[in-house]
C-alpha positions as CSV (number, residue, x, y, z in Angstrom):
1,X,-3.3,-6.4,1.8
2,X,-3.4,-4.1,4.6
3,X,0.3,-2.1,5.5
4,X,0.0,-3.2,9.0
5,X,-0.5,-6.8,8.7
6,X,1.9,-7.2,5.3
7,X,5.1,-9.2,6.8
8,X,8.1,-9.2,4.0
9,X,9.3,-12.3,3.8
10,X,12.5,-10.5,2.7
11,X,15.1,-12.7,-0.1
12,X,12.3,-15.9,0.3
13,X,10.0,-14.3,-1.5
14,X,12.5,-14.4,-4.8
15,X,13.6,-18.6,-4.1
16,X,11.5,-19.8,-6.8
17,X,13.1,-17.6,-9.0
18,X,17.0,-19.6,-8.3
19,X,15.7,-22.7,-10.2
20,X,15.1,-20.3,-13.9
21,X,17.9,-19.7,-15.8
22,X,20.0,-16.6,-15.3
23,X,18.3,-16.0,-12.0
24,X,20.8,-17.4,-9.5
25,X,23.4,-15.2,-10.0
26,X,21.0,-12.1,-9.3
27,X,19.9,-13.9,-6.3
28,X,23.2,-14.3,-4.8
29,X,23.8,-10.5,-5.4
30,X,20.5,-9.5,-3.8
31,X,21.9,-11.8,-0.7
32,X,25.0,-10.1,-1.2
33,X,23.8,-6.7,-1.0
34,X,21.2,-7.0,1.5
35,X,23.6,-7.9,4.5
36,X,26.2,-4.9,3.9
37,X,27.1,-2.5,6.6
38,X,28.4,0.5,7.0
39,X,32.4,0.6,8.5
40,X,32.6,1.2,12.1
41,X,34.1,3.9,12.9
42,X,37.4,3.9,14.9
43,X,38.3,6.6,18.0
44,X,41.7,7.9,17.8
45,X,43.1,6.0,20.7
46,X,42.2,2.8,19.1
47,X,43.8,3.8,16.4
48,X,47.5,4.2,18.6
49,X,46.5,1.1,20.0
50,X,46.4,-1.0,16.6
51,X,49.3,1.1,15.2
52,X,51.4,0.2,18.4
53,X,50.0,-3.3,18.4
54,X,51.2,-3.5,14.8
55,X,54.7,-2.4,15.0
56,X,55.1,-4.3,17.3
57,X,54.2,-7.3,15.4
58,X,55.7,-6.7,13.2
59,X,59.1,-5.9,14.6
60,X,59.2,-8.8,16.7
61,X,57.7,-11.0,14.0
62,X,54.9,-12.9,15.8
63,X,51.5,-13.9,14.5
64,X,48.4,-11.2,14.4
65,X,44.8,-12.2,13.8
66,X,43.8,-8.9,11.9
67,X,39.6,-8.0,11.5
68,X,39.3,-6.2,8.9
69,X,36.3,-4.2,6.7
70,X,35.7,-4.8,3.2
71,X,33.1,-4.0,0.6
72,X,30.3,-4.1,3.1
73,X,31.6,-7.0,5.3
74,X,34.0,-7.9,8.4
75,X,36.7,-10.6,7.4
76,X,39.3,-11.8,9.2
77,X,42.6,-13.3,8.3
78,X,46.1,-14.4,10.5
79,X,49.6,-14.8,10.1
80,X,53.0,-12.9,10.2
81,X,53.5,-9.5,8.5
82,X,56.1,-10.0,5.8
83,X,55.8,-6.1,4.8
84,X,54.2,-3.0,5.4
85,X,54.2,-0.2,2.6
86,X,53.9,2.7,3.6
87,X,53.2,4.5,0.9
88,X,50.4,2.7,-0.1
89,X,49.4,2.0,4.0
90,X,48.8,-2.2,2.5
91,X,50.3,-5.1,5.1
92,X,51.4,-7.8,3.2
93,X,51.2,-11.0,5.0
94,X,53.2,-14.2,4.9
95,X,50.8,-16.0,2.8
96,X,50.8,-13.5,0.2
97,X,47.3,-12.3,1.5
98,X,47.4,-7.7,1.4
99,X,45.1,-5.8,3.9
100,X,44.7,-2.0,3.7
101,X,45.5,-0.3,6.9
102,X,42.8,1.7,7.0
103,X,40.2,-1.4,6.6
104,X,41.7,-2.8,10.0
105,X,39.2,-2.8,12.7
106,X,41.5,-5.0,15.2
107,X,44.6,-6.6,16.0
108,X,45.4,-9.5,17.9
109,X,48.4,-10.8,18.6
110,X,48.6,-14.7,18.7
């Protein structure tokens, strides 16, 4: 077939493939891996501005929605901050739930 007129029908091409055995696992990696970005990259003011928003969540212990980047994807979780270790720069939330500081992308404060 000709390059201009070839369409790729992308991860639909592969479906017949989920019904063998031992296939569906590989499929849902190739789903897995096709949708990963890269991690946005943060300017240094909004850096202050989550490092301000998070003390002072933390200080006055109200909730924080937090979005956050990890292994190719945005997630998002909520809650109060329980601890913060600064050694290791993790926030450990109330329900036992820990989010890297530096995979934070935005705070808000509930």
């Amino acid at each position: 077939m000709h390059n201009s007129t070839y369409v790729d029908r992308g991860i639909i091409k592969w479906a017949p493939f989920d019904a063998l055995v031992g296939f569906h696992g590989i499929l849902q990696e190739m789903r897995h891996q096709m949708f990963k970005s890269d991690k946005p990259m943060l300017s240094d003011d909004q850096y202050e501005e989550l490092n301000q928003k998070l003390n002072l969540a933390f200080n006055l212990q109200l909730e924080i929605q937090v979005v956050y980047f990890t292994d190719g994807y945005t997630k998002t979780t909520f809650g109060l901050i329980k601890r913060i270790d600064w050694v290791h720069r993790t926030i450990m939330f109330s329900h036992f739930e820990k989010v890297q500081a530096d995979d934070i992308l935005e705070i808000n404060i509930e």
